[in-house]
C-alpha positions, 0 to 999 in steps of 0.5 A: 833248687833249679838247676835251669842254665843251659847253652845249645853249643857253638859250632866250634869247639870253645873252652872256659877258662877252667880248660873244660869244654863249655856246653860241658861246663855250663850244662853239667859242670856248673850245676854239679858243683853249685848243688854240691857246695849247697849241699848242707843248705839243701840237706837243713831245709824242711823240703830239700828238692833238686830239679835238674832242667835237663833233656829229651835229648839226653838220650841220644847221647854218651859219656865220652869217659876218655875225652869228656871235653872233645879235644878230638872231634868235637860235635856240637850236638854229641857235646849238647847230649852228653852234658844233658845225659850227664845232668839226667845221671847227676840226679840219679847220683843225688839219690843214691850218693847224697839222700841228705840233699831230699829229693832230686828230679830231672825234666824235659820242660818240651820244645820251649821258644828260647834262644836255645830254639834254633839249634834244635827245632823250628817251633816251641811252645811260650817260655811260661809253659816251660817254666810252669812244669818246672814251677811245679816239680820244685813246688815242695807240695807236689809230689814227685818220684824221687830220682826219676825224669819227667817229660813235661808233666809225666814221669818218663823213662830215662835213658839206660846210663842214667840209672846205671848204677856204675856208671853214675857213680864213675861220673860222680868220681869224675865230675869231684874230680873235674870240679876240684871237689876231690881236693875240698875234703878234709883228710883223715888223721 
């Protein structure tokens, strides 16, 4: 599975639908609950393997724990950062709070020409490059590093929250909470 759609952020502040701010719902939120409601398809394949298109950029950015949709002082590029540090976090959690799923990787495909380009750079390598590198981590044949962030091709050192252990898993509880997971759970008798 590929977890590949992606917004930069408009300038201003927009909201969905679901009251969530929309870089952190299509970037974050979005792939989070459609790997999670394919979880037991992931968990039954032979190869199950998560690739997170995430980015470089994720390191410059935090988790805004008190204010995760910026209602105040919304920052296009803090909000891109964060949903691209939350996805990178989302991985390291789908090895350690869902191991059924198989695998899972995140990846920085490089500085790509699409549309994305002009909030972040003035060149970008052909979208074929990208999707190359992305080609292969999800090949079930290549072998990857579990839980790790790859820049381009090569393992990569993910930013420190990434990995934090406490931290991925308050964001695994949050991100339940977000998406109504929490509420989707059979209680016990």
């Amino acid at each position: 599975m590929v977890n590949n759609a992606g917004i930069g952020g408009a300038h201003h502040r927009v909201v969905t639908k679901d009251g969530h701010e929309q870089t952190f719902q299509v970037n974050y939120l979005a792939p989070y609950l459609l790997t999670r409601l394919l979880e037991d398809r992931l968990a039954g394949s032979p190869v199950g393997r998560v690739v997170n298109v995430s980015s470089s950029l994720h390191r410059g950015g935090r988790i805004n724990w008190t204010d995760p949709s910026w209602k105040r002082r919304y920052n296009r590029g803090a909000a891109y950062a964060q949903s691209k540090l939350a996805l990178t976090m989302f991985t390291a959690a789908l090895t350690e709070l869902a191991p059924r799923i198989g695998e899972a990787v995140s990846v920085h495909p490089g500085i790509i020409a699409t549309g994305m380009l002009r909030h972040y750079s003035y060149r970008g390598r052909p979208v074929s490059d990208g999707a190359e590198v992305v080609a292969r981590l999800a090949d079930p044949d290549a072998k990857v590093l579990n839980g790790c962030f790859y820049d381009g091709r090569l393992p990569a050192k993910a930013a420190s929250a990434a990995v934090e252990p406490e931290a991925v898993g308050k964001l695994w509880r949050v991100s339940e909470r977000l998406t109504l997971l929490d509420q989707r759970r059979p209680t016990k008798a």
